[in-house]
C-alpha positions in Angstrom: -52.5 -52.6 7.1 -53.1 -54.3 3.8 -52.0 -57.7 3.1 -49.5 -58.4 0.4 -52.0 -60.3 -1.6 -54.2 -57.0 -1.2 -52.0 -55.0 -2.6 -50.9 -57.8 -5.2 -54.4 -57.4 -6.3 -54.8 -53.6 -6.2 -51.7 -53.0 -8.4 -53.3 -55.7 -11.1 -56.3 -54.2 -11.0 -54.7 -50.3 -11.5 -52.2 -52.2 -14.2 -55.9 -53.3 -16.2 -57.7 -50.8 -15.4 -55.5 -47.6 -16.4 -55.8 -46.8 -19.6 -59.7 -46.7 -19.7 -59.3 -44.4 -16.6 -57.4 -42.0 -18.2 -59.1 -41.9 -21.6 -62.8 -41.8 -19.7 -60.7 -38.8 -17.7 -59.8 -37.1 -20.9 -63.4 -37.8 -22.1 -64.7 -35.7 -18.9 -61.6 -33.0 -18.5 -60.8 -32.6 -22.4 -56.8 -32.1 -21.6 -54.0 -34.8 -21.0 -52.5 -33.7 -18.4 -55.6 -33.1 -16.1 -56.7 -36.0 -17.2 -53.6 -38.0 -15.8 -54.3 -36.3 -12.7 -57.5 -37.3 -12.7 -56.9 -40.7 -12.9 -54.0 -40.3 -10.5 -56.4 -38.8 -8.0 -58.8 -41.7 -8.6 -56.4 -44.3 -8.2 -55.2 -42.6 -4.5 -58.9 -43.4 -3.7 -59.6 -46.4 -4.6 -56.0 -47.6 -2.7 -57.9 -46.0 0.5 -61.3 -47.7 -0.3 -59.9 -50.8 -1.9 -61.8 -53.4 0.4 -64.8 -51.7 -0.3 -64.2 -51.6 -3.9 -63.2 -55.3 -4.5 -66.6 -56.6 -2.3 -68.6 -53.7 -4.4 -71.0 -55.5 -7.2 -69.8 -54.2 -10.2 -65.9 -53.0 -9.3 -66.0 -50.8 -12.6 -68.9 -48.6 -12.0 -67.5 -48.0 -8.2 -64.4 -46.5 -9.9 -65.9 -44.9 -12.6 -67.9 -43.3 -9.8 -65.6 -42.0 -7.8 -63.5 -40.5 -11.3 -66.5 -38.8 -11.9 -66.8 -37.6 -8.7 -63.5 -36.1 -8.5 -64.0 -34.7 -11.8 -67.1 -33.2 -10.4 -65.4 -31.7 -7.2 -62.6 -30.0 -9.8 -65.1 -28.3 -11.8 -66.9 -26.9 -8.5 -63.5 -25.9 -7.3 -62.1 -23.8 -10.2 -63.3 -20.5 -10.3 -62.6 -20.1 -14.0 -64.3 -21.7 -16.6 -61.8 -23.4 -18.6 -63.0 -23.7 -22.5 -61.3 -26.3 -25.3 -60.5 -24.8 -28.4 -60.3 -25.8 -31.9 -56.9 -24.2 -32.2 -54.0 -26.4 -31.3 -50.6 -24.6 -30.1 -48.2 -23.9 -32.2 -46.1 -27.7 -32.6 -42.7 -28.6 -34.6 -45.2 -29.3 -37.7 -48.6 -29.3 -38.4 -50.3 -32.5 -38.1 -51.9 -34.0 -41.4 -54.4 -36.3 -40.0 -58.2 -34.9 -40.5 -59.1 -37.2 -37.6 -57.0 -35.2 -35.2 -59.1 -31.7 -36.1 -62.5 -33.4 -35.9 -61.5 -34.8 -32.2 -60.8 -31.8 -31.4 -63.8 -30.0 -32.6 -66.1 -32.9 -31.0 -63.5 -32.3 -27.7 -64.8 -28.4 -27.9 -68.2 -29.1 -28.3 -68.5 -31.7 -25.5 -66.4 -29.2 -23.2 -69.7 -26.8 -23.8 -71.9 -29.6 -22.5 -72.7 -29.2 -18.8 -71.0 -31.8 -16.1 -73.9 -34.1 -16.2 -74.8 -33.7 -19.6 -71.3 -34.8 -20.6 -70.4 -37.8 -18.2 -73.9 -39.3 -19.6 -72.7 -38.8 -22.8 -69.4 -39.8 -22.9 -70.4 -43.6 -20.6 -73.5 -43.9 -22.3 -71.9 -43.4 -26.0 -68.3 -42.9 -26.1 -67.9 -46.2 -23.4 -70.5 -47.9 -24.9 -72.2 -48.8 -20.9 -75.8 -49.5 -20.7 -78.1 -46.7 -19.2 -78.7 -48.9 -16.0 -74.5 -48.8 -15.9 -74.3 -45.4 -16.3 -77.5 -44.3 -13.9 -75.2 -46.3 -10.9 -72.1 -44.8 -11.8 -73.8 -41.2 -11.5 -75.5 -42.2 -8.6 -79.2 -41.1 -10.4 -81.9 -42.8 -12.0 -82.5 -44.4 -15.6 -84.8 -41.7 -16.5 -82.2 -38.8 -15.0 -79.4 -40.7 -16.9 -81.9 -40.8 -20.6 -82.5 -37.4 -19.8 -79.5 -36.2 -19.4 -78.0 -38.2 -23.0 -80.7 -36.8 -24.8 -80.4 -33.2 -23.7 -76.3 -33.3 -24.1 -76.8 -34.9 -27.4 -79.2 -32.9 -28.9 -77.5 -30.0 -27.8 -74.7 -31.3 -29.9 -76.2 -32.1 -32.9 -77.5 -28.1 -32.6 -73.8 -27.3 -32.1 -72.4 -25.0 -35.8 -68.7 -26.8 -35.4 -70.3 -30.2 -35.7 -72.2 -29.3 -38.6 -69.3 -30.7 -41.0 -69.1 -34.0 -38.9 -72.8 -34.9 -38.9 -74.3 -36.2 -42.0 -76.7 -34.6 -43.7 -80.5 -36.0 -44.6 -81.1 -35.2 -48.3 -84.1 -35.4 -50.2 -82.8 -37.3 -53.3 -79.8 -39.5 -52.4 -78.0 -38.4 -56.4 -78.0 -35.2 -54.8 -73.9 -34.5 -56.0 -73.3 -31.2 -54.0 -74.6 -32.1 -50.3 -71.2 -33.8 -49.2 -71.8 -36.7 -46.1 -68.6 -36.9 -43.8 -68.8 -39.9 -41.6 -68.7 -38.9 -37.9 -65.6 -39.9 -36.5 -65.1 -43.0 -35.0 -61.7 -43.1 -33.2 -61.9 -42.1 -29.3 -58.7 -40.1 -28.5 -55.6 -41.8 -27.1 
């Protein structure tokens, strides 16, 4: 039985804490509403591991651990490979924003990443956490977690759909007809 200030500071932690976990669980799932679940899922663990969370070193890597872990045990557990896509269903009207399209062709490509390849992407560069961060939260070494980012992100910088996202390298910099898009910078929300 937990004790009222436990719980006290459970629910302040999951009030904090939530909105990271669901966008890091949209980062790893690529859909909203799996990505609640997610989160919901993770949140039901930590409640059950809660002492052992609060005494844990860094309280943030322990949950981000067990979201990727649960993440993890989805993908083992689905038998069909679920793909993003580009195309977004049909909606009351089209959506004007050119941000929108280019999440959602960076969303495609990094659902084409493998597991491990796109959890050390998305903490190492979409959350901005050091290597050493991201090697505890995956429960590998620095070298694994390095590995890992620079295989995922050279395997998107090969992906076509990116192509228009990444800039291009010109020779001559008054080169007029080689057009540089920024990549975007906006995570999704």
């Amino acid at each position: 039985m937990r004790s009222r200030s436990e719980e006290d500071e459970f629910r302040t932690y999951v009030e904090l804490h939530r909105t990271a976990l669901v966008r890091t669980a949209y980062l790893l799932c690529g859909d909203r509403d799996e990505a609640e679940d997610l989160a919901q899922t993770t949140v039901t663990k930590v409640f059950t591991a809660w002492e052992r969370v609060r005494a844990a070193e860094n309280p943030d890597a322990y949950v981000r651990r067990i979201l990727v872990n649960v993440n993890l045990s989805r993908t083992r557990r689905r038998r069909v490979r679920q793909f993003l896509t580009d195309r977004l269903p049909d909606r009351a009207g089209p959506d004007p924003t050119s941000a929108v399209a280019q999440r959602s062709v960076l969303m495609a490509a990094l659902s084409r990443l493998p597991a491990g390849r796109r959890a050390a992407v998305v903490l190492r560069h979409w959350e901005d956490r050091s290597e050493s961060e991201v090697a505890k939260i995956l429960g590998c070494t620095v070298g694994t977690v390095r590995s890992q980012t620079f295989k995922g992100l050279a395997q998107l910088r090969k992906d076509p759909q990116l192509a228009d996202l990444i800039p291009r390298q010109t020779d001559t910099p008054s080169t007029s007809d080689t057009e540089v898009r920024p990549w975007p910078t906006t995570a999704p929300h």
